[in-house]
LUMSE-793540 format. One record per residue (C-alpha): residue number from 1; residue in three letters; x negated, y, z negated. Coordinates in steps of 0.02 Angstrom, whole numbers, always signed. Example, Ala and Ser with C-alpha at 12.3 -4.5 7.8 and 13.67 -1.06 7.14 Angstrom:
BEGIN
i 1 aa ALA x -615 y -225 z -390
i 2 aa SER x -684 y -53 z -357
END
This chain:
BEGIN
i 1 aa UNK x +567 y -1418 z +1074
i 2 aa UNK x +700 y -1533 z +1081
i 3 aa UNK x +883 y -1521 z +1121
i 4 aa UNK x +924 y -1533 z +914
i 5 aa UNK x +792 y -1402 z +884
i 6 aa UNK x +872 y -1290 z +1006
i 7 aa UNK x +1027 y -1307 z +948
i 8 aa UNK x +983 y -1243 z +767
i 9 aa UNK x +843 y -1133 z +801
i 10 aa UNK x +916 y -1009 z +694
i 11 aa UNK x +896 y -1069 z +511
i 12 aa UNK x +1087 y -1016 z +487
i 13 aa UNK x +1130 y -1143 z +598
i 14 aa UNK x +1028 y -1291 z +537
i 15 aa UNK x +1123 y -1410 z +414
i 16 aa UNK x +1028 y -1400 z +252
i 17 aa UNK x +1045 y -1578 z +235
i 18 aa UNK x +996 y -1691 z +386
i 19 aa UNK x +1164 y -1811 z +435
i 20 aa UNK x +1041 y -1962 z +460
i 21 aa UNK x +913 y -2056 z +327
i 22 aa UNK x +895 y -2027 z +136
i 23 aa UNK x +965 y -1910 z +22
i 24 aa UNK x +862 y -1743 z +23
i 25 aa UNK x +734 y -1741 z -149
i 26 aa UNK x +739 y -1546 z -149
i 27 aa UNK x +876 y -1413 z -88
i 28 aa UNK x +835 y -1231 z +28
i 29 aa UNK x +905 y -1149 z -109
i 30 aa UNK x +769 y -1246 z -246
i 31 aa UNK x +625 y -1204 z -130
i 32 aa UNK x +684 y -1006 z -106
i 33 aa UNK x +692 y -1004 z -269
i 34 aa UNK x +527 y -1031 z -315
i 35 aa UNK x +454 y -939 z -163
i 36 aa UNK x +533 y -790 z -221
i 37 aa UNK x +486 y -819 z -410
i 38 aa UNK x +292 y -838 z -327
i 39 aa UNK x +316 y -694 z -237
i 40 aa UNK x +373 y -578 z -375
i 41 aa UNK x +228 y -620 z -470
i 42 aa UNK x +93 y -641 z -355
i 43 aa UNK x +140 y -545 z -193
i 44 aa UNK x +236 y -619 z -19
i 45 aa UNK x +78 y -679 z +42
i 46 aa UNK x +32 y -826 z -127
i 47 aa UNK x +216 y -890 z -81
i 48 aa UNK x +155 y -1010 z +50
i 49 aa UNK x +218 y -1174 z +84
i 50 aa UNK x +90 y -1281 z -13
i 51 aa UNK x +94 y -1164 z -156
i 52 aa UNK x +294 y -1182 z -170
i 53 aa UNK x +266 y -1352 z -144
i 54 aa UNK x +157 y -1362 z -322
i 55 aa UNK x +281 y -1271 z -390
i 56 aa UNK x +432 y -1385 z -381
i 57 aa UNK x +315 y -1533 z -381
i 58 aa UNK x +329 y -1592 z -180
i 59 aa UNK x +241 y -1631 z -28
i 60 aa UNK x +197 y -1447 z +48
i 61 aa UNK x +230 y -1555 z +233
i 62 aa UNK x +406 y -1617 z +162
i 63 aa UNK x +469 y -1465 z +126
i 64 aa UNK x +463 y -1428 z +333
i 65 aa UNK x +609 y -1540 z +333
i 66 aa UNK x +714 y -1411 z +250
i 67 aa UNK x +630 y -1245 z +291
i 68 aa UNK x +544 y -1261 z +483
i 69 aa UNK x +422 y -1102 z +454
i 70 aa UNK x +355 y -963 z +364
i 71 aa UNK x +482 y -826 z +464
i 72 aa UNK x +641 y -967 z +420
i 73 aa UNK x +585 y -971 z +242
i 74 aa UNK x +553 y -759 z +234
i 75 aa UNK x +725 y -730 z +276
i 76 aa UNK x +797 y -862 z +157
i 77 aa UNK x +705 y -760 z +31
i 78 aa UNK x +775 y -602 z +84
i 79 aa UNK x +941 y -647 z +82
i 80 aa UNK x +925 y -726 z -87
i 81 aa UNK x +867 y -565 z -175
i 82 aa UNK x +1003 y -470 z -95
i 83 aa UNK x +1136 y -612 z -170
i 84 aa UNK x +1084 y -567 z -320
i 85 aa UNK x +1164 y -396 z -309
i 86 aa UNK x +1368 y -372 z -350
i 87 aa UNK x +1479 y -283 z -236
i 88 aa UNK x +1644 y -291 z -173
i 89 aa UNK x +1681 y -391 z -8
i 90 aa UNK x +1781 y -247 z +63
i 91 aa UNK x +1772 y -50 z +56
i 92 aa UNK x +1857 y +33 z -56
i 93 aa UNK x +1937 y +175 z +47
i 94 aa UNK x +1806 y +300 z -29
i 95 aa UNK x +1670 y +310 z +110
i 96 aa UNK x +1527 y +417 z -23
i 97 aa UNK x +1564 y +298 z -172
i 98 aa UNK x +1529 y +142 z -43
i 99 aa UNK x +1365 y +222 z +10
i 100 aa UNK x +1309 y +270 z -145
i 101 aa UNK x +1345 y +62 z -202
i 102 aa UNK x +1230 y -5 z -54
i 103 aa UNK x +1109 y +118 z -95
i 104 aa UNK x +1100 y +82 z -270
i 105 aa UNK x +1111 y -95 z -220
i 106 aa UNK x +957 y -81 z -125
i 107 aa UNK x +849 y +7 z -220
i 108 aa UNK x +899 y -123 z -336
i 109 aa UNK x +830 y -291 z -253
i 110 aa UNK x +690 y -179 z -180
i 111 aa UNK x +625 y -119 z -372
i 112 aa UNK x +665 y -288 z -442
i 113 aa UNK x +567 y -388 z -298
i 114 aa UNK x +427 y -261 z -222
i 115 aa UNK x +369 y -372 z -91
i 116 aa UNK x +522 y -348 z +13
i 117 aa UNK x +460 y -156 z +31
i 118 aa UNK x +304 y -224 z +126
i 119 aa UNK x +423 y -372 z +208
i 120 aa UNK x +386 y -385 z +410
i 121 aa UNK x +571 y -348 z +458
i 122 aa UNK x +536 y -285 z +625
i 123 aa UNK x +697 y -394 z +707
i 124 aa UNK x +856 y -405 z +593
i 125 aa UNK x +919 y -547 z +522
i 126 aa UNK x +1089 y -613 z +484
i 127 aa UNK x +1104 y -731 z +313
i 128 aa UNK x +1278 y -733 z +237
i 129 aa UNK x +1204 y -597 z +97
i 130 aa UNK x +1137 y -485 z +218
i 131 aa UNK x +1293 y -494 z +311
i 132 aa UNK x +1398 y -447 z +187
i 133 aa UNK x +1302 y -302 z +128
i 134 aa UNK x +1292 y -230 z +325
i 135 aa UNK x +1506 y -275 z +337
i 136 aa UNK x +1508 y -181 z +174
i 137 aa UNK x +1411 y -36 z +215
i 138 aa UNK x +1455 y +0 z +392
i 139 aa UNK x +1632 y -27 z +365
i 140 aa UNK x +1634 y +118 z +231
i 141 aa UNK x +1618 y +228 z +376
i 142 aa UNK x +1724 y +138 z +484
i 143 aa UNK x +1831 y +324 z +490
i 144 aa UNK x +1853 y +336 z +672
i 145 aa UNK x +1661 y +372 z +742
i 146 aa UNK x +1581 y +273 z +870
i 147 aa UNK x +1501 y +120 z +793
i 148 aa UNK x +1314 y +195 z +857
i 149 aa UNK x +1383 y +353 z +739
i 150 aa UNK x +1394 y +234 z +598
i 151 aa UNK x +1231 y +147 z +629
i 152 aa UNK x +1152 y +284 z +636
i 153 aa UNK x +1209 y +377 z +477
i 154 aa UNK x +1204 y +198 z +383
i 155 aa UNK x +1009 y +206 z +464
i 156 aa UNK x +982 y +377 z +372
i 157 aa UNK x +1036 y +316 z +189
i 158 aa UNK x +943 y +155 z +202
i 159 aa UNK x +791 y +272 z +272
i 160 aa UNK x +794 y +377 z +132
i 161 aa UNK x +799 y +217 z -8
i 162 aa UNK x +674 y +129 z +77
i 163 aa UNK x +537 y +268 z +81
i 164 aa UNK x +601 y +354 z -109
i 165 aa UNK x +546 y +148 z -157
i 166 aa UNK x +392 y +149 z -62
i 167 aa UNK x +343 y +309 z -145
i 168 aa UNK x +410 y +236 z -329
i 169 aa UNK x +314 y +84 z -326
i 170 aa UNK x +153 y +184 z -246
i 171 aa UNK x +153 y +282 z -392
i 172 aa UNK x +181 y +146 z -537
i 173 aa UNK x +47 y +63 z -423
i 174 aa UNK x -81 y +207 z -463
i 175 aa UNK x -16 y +230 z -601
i 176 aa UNK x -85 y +61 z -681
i 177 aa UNK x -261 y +80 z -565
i 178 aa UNK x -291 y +265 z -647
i 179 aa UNK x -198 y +232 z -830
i 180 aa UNK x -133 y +405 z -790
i 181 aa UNK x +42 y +435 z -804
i 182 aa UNK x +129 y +574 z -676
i 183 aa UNK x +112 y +691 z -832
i 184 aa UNK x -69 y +654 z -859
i 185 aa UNK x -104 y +669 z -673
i 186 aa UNK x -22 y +823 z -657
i 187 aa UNK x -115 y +898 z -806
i 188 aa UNK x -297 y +860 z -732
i 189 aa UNK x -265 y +942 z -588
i 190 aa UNK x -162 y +1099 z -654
i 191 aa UNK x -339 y +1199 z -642
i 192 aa UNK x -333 y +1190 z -444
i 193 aa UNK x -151 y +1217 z -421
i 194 aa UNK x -159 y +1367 z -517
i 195 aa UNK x -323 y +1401 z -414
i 196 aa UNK x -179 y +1374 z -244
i 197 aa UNK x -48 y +1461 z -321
i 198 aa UNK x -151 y +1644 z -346
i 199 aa UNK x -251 y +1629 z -188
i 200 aa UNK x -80 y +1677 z -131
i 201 aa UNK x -130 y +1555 z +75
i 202 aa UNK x +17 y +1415 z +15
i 203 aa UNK x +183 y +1518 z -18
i 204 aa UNK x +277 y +1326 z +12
i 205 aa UNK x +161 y +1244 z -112
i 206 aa UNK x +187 y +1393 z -232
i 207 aa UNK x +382 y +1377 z -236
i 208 aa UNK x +352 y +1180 z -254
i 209 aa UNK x +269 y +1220 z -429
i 210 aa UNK x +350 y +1367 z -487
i 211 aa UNK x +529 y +1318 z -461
i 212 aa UNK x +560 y +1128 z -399
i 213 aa UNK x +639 y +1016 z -521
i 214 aa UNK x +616 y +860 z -426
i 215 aa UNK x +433 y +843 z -481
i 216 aa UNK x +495 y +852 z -665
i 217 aa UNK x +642 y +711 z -658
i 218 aa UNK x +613 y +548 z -709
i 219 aa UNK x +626 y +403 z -553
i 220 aa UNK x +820 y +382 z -580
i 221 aa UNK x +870 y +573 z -569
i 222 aa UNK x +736 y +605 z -424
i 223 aa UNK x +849 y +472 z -329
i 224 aa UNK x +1024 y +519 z -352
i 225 aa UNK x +967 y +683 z -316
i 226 aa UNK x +909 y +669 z -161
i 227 aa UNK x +1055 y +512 z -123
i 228 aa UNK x +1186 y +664 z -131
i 229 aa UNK x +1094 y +764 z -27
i 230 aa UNK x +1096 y +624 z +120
i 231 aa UNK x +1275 y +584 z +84
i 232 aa UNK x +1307 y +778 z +97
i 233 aa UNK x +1212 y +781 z +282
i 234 aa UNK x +1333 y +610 z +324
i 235 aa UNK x +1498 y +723 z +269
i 236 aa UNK x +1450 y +846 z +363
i 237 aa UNK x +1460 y +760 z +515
i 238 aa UNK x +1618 y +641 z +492
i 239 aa UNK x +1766 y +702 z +554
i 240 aa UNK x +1888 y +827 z +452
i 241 aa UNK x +2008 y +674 z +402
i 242 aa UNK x +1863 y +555 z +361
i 243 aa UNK x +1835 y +582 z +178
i 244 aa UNK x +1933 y +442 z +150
i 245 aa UNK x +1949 y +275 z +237
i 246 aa UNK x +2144 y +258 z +267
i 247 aa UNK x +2213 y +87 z +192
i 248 aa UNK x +2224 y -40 z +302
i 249 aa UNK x +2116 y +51 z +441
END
């Protein structure tokens, strides 16, 4: 690796365009582009460089010149879907509304774009986008907690969206396999559960299908429903003068 390559190892920190020799054919933002428009209809995996390289008509080696490797052109990709989202550069002082924005925000780029649920993300990253949203979101409990407080409870809502998305997509998923919908599904198998429910052995099960609702609400409602329940665990845990962010502060 040389001294220059060293120096931007971090795509963030590598000039899109090189300072030396001709002008660049193709931009990083062309190429994400039509990685991500691959990936949305073929899965992360068909969105490699010689197939973005048909795409937009190029060399799949030339396009190394503006994206290095597979991880450098991932994160591009990640931080383009979450630019697609609006919301506010700052907090707005109300710590649940804020929480309830990035949650919606990324449920958003994660239903729009499924392969991101399945993204290797192990390490974060730190695009302008990305950045944004994690100023955004931590800083709506910026209240006076330790800053391990806030990850944490900023760790819990994103948590909770993650795996309600994972379960969402799993189920359109089957959905389209089986050409049952959750109604359908639930109607073939209402001769067992009612089998469970009078054998009397599964009192938890039995409560699940004689009184939840959540089973019943459509994908939206199942969501907010259980976002206000994690945004009730996070106010119960903020200090009593934390409801609101003070101006300013």
């Amino acid at each position: 690796m040389t001294v220059a390559d060293t120096e931007y190892a971090h795509i963030w920190m590598r000039p899109e365009r090189p300072s030396r020799g001709p002008r660049p054919a193709y931009s990083r933002t062309q190429i994400t582009e039509a990685a991500v428009r691959i990936a949305d209809a073929e899965g992360l995996e068909a969105a490699s460089m010689r197939r973005i390289a048909a795409e937009i008509g190029a060399g799949a080696m030339s396009l190394y010149r503006y994206v290095p490797s597979r991880d450098d052109l991932i994160e591009l990709m990640f931080d383009h879907v979450i630019g697609e989202q609006e919301f506010p550069d700052r907090p707005t002082g109300d710590w649940r509304a804020d929480l309830r924005l990035v949650a919606e925000v990324t449920r958003a780029y994660m239903r729009r774009h499924p392969w991101v649920v399945d993204m290797p993300r192990s390490r974060p990253a730190f695009g302008p986008n990305q950045l944004r949203l994690l100023e955004f979101g931590l800083g709506a409990l910026d209240v006076g907690i330790p800053i391990d407080d806030i990850l944490t409870y900023v760790g819990l809502l994103n948590g909770y969206v993650e795996e309600t998305v994972r379960n969402e997509l799993s189920w359109e998923k089957e959905a389209r396999r089986s050409g049952l919908t959750s109604e359908q599904w639930m109607a073939r198998n209402s001769a067992y559960v009612d089998t469970l429910v009078r054998s009397g052995d599964y009192p938890m099960f039995t409560r699940i299908v004689m009184d939840a609702r959540q089973p019943h609400m459509d994908p939206d409602e199942r969501f907010r429903y259980g976002l206000e329940r994690v945004l009730d665990c996070v106010a119960a845990v903020l200090p009593p003068d934390g409801h609101r962010r003070r101006a300013g502060g």
